[in-house]
C-alpha positions in Angstrom: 0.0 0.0 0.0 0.8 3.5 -0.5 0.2 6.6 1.3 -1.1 9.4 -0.4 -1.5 12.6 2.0 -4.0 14.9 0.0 -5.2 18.4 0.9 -8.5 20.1 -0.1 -9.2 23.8 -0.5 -12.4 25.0 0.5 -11.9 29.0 -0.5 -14.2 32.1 -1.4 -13.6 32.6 -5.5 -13.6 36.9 -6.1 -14.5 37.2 -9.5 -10.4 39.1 -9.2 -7.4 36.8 -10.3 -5.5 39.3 -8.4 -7.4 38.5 -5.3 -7.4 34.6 -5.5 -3.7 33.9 -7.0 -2.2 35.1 -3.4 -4.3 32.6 -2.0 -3.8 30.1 -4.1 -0.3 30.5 -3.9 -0.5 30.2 0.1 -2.0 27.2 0.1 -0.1 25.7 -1.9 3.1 26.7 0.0 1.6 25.3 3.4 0.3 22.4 2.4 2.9 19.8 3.5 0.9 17.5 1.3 1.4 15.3 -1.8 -2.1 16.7 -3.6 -3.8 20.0 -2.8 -7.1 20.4 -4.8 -8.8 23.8 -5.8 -12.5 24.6 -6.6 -13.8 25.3 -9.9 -12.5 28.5 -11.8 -10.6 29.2 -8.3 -8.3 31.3 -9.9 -9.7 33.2 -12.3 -13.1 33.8 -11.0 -16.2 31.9 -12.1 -16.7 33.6 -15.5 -15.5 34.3 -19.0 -14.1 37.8 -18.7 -10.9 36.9 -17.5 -7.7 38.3 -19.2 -6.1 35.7 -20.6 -2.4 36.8 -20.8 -2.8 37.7 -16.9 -4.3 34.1 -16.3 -1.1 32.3 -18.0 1.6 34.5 -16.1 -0.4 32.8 -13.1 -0.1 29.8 -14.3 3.6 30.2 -14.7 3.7 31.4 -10.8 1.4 28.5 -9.3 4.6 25.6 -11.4 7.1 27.3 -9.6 4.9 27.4 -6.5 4.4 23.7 -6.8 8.0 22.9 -7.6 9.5 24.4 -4.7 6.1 23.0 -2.3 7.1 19.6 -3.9 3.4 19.4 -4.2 1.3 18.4 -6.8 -2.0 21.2 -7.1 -5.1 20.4 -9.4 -6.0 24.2 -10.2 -9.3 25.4 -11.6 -9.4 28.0 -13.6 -10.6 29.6 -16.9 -8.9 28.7 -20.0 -8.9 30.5 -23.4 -7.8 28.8 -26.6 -7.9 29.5 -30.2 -11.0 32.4 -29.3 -12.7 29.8 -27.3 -13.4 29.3 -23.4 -13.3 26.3 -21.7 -13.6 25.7 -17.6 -10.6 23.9 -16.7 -8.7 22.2 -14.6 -4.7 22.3 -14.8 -2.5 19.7 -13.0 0.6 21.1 -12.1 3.4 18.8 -11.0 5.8 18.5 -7.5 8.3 19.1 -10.2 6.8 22.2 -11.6 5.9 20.8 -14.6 2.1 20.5 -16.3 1.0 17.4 -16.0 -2.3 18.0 -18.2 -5.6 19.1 -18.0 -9.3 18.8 -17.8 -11.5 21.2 -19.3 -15.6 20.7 -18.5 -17.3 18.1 -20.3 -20.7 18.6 -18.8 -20.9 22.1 -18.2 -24.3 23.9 -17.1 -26.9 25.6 -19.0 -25.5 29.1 -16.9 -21.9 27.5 -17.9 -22.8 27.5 -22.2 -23.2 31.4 -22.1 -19.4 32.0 -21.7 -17.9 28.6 -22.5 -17.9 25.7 -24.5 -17.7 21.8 -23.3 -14.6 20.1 -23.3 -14.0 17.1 -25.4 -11.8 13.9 -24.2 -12.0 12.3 -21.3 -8.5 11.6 -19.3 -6.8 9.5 -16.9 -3.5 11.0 -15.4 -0.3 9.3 -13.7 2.0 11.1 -11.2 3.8 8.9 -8.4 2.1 5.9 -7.2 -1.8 7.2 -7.9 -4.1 7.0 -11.2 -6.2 9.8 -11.0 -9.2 11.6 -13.1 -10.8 14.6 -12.8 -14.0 16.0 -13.1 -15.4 19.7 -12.7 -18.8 19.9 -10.7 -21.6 19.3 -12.7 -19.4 16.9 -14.7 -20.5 14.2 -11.9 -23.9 15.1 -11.0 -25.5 16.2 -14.1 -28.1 18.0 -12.3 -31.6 17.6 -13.0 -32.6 21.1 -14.6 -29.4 22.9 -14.9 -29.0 21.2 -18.5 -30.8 19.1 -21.1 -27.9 16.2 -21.1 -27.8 12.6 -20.8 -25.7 11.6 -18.0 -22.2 10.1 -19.4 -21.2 8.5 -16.0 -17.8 9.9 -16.4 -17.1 8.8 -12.9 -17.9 4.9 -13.9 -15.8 5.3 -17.1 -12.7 6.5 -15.4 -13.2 3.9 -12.7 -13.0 1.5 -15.4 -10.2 2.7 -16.8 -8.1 2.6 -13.7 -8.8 5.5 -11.6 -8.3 4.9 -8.0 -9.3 8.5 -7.1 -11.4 10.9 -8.4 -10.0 15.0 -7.7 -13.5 17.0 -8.3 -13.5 20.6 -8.5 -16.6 22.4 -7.3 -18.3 25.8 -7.6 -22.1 24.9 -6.9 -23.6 27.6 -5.0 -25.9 26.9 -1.9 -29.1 26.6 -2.8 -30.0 23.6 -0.6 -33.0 21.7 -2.3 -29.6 20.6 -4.0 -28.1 19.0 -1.7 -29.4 16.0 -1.3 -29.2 15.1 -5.1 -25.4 16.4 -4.5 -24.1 14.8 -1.7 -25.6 10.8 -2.3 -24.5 10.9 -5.9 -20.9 11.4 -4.7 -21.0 8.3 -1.9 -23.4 6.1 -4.9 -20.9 7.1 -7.6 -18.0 6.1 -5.5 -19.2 2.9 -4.3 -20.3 1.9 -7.6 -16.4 2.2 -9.0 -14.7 1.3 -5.9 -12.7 4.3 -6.0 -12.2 7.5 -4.1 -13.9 10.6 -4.6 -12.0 14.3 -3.4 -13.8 17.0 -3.4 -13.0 21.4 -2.7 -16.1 23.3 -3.2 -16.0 27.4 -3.5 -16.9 28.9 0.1 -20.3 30.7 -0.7 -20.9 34.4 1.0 -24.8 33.2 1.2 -24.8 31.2 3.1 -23.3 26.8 3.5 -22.5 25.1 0.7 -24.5 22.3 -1.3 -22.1 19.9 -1.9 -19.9 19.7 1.4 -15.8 19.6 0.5 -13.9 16.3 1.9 -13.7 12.8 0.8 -15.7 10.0 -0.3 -14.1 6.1 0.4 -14.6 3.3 -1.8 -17.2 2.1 0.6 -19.4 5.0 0.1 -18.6 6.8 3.2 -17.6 10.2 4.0 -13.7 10.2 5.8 -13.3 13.6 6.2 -15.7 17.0 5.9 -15.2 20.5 6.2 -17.8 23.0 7.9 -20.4 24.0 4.9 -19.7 27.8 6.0 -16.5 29.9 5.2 -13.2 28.6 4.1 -11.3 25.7 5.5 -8.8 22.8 4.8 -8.7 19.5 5.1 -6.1 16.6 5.0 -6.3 13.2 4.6 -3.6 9.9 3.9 -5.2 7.8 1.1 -3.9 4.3 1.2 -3.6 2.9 -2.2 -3.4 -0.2 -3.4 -0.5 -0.3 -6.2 -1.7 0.1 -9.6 
């Protein structure tokens, strides 16, 4: 077995990169942990307007952040490309390096006005860990926020090796939600025997919908943070080798 020690970021998102990027930066220089995982669009705030020269010189500061942390940081942010904006998610190495990326394959109706769906689904490798990604509504497909079927994209990354699952979150706190929000994650992780991480955005109305912590292979929740206001959490995965 190996230990995994992983860290999740439960932090208010300004709609500011030059607010969030300090605290990005912090956390990622205290976390004494092997993986550190950021809401969704934690960096650049949670819409389409960002400046996209200013997001990549971030970018540039969070790989040297992580190389010298000797931490690896799952970062969400917005992403532009060839005039098109995606929701993202950027894995960034212990070694500084950019692992790859996940950009939103299920995003919301709300999501479609500024950004586009992603297109591939992948499975990363860093260390002793096989690991996916998904961004919020990527696992729950919502009832209403969207006229999609749901892909599973949680089952097919569990059958294609994934032994944990990092999930970015930024999902508000409207609580007839909850419910919906908080069983898929311990069904979805039972179902594929794997392990399900979540960091949802700290919401200024009030406690979060979808609580930030971890989800076992048994269904069970290991770890939670309060639903109000930011916290931490950390947590040593045992992991059965690959």
């Amino acid at each position: 077995m190996a230990t995994v020690r992983v860290m999740g970021v439960q932090m208010a998102v300004s709609p500011r990169l030059d607010d969030n990027l300090p605290k990005v930066l912090d956390y990622i220089r205290g976390s004494g942990c092997d993986f550190i995982v950021f809401p969704e669009m934690s960096l650049t705030g949670y819409h389409g307007k960002f400046n996209n020269r200013a997001t990549r010189r971030a970018w540039r500061q969070i790989a040297e952040a992580c190389r010298l942390a000797y931490v690896t940081a799952l970062v969400g942010t917005g992403c532009k490309e060839d005039g098109e904006t995606f929701i993202q998610t950027r894995i960034y190495t212990d070694e500084g390096e950019l692992l790859g990326t996940h950009e939103k394959l299920v995003p919301t109706s709300t999501d479609r006005e500024f950004c586009r769906p992603g297109e591939e689904l992948r499975v990363f490798r860093h260390g002793s860990l096989t690991f996916g990604c998904l961004i919020c509504n990527d696992l729950w497909v919502t009832p209403g926020c969207g006229p999609y079927p749901d892909p599973r994209l949680t089952y097919q990354l569990g059958k294609r090796g994934a032994q944990v699952i990092f999930h970015s979150i930024h999902s508000g706190s409207t609580r007839i939600h909850t419910p919906y929000h908080e069983s898929n994650l311990a069904l979805r992780a039972l179902e594929s025997k794997l392990y399900i991480v979540t960091a949802n955005a700290a919401d200024p109305k009030g406690p979060v919908n979808a609580v930030s912590g971890i989800v076992s292979p048994e269904g069970e929740w290991l770890t939670q943070c309060p639903r109000e206001d930011e916290h931490t959490y950390t947590y040593d995965l045992e992991i059965e080798p690959a």
